[in-house]
N, C-alpha and C positions, 0 to 999 in steps of 0.2 A: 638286736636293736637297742637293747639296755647298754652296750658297751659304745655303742657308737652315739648315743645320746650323752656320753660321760667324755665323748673325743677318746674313747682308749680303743683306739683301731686297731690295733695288735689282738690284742684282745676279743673283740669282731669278729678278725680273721680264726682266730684258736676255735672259739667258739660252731666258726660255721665248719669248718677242718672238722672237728669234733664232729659234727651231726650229719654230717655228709659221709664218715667214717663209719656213723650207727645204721645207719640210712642211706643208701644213694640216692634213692627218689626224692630224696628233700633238693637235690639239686636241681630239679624239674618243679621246684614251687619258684611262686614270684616274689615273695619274702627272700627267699635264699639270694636270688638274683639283683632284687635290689639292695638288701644288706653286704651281699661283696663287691657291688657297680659299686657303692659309700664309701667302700674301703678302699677300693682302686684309686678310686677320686682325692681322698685323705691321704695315699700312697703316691699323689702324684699323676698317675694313669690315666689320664682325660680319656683316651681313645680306647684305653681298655674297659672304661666303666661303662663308654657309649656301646659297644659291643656287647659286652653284655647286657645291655637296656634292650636293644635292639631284639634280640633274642627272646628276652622275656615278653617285649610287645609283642609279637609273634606266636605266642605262646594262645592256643584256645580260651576264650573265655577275658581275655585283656580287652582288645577295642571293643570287642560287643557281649553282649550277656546270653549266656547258652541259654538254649529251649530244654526243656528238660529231655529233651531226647537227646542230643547231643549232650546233655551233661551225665548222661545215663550211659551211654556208648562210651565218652572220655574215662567215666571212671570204672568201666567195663575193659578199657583197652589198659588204663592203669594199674588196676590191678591183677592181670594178666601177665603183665609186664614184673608183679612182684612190688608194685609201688602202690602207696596208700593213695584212695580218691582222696581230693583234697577240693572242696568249695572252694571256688574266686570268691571272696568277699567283695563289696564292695570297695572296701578299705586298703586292700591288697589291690584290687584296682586302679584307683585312683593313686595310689604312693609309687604303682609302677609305670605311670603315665609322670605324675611330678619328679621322680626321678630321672626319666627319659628325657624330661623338657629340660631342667638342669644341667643335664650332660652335654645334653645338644649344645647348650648355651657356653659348658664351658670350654666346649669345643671350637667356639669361634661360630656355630652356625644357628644365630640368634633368629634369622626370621622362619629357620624350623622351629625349632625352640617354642617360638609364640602359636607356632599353629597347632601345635602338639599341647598348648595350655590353651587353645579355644576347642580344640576335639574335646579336653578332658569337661572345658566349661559345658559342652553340648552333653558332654557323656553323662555327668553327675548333675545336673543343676536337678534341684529338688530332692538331693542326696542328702545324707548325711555328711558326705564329702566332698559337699559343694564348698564347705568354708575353707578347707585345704587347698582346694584349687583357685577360689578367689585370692588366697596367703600365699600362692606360689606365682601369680599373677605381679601383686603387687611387689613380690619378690623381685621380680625379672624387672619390672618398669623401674626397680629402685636401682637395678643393679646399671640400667641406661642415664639413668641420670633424673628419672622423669618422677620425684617423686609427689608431685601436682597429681597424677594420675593414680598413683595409690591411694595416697589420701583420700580423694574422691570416691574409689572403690570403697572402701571401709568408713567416711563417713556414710553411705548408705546403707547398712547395716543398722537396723532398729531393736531397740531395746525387747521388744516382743520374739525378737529372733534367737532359737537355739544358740546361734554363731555372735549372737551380741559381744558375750565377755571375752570370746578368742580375735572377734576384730578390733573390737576398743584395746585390747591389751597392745596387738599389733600399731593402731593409727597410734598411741600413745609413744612406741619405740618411735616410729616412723615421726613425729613430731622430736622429738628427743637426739636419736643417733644422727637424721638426716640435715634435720632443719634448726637445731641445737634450742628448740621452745623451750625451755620449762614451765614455763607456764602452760602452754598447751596442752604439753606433758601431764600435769598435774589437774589440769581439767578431765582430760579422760580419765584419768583415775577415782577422780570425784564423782563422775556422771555415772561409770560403772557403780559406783559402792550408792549412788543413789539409789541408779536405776535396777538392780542386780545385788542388793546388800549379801544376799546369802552366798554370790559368787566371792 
């Protein structure tokens, strides 16, 4: 994830080559899956990242949150297998649903895409990875053209809210790159350091 946060996909690639070399069972995690569906994608591979998305949706513990008995049994049949239990995080969650949705989208198959960012809306809301999937939300509406409706989403974001400085920082691009404000721009930056000084 650090190498594809720097764009150096090669790198990515080496890296999951690498752990998958030390490890097979890392190729049965959802990090694995979404960090090479990245690469694919940065390679070019629309169809090959969606496939591999696919796959890791499918994956126990992705659309819905195990009962501990089932999560007991998985990592019973896991380690069985020779492979480490591994908790779904939330976070692994959710980044493997916003990947999915991405893929879809850059697949050409946009009104999947949005359904799969209203499933994640339903899955996380009251998450810690609700602000991810409102940011992957407004992602896709910016990528339609519709950047009225991002905005909208991220001004309703209040300064009392965990997710406050990750959506001002966003509406602040989103006034910036889309709608070329600077001024705008530069309001949000104010209102955060008002409202948020220590962020």
């Amino acid at each position: 994830r650090v190498h594809l946060s720097k764009g150096a996909h090669t790198e990515a690639r080496q890296a999951l080559d690498a752990a998958a070399a030390n490890d097979f069972s890392v190729r049965e995690t959802t990090a694995y899956a979404v960090v090479s569906a990245n690469c694919r994608a940065a390679e070019g591979d629309a169809a090959g990242a969606l496939r591999e998305l696919e796959l890791a949706m499918a994956l126990p513990g992705i659309r819905h949150v195990l009962s501990a008995k089932e999560a007991q049994e998985l990592n019973k049949s896991r380690s069985n297998s020779h492979g480490a239990p591994v908790p779904i995080s939330v976070a692994d969650r959710a980044s493997t649903y916003i990947a999915y949705a991405r893929a879809l989208a850059a697949s050409g198959r946009v009104d999947d895409a949005e359904r799969a960012v209203d499933q994640a809306a339903d899955a996380f809301a009251g998450t810690s990875a609700e602000v991810s999937v409102m940011l992957a939300r407004c992602e896709m509406a910016m990528a339609r053209g519709d950047d009225t409706r991002a905005l909208r989403a991220l001004s309703k974001v209040t300064p009392s809210s965990p997710h406050y400085p990750a959506a001002t920082l966003a509406l602040a691009d989103v006034y910036l790159s889309k709608r070329g404000d600077v001024a705008a721009y530069v309001r949000c930056h104010r209102e955060l350091a008002k409202n948020r000084p220590e962020d």
